[in-house]
N, C-alpha and C positions, 0 to 999 in steps of 0.2 A: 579309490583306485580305478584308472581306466583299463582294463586287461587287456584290449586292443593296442594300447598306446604301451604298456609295458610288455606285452608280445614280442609288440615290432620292434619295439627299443633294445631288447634281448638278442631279438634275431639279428639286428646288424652289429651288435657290440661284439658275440661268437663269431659274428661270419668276417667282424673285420681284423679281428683275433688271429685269423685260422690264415688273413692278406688271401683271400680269397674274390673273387669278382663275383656280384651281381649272376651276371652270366655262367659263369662256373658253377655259382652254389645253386642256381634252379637247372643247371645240368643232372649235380649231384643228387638233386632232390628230384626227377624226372617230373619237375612243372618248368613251367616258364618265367622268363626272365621281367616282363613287366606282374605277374603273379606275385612274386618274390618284391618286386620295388612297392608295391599296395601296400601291404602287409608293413615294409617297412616306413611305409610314405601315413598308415595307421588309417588306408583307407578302405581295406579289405579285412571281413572274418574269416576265419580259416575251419575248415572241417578237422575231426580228432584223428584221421588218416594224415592227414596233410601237415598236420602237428608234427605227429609221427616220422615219418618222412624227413622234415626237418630236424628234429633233434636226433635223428642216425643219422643224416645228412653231416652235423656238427660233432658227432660223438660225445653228445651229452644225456644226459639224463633229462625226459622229457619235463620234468616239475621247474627244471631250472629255468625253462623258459617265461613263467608265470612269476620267478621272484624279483620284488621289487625292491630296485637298492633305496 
């Protein structure tokens, strides 16, 4: 398991879930908008604030960002 790559894959499957933009969901998440494309591009780690962030960002429960289908 790459947890990077299942991360990112997570964060854009919620974020595309929610027909949210790129732009808008690192609004919601107060980072930036190529931060947010890294992460899902699996080119960027994330800190456990940043995690955080993200998954109230989505209104998900932060574990479900780490499961892999």
């Amino acid at each position: 398991m790459d947890i990077i790559k299942v991360f990112g894959t997570n964060v854009r499957k919620f974020r595309t879930e929610k027909k949210v933009s790129q732009e808008k969901f690192a609004e919601l998440c107060g980072l930036h908008r190529t931060y947010i494309s890294d992460i899902e591009c699996f080119r960027r780690s994330i800190s456990l604030d940043n995690i955080q962030r993200i998954a109230n960002a989505l209104q998900i429960e932060t574990y479900k960002l780490f499961l892999e289908d």
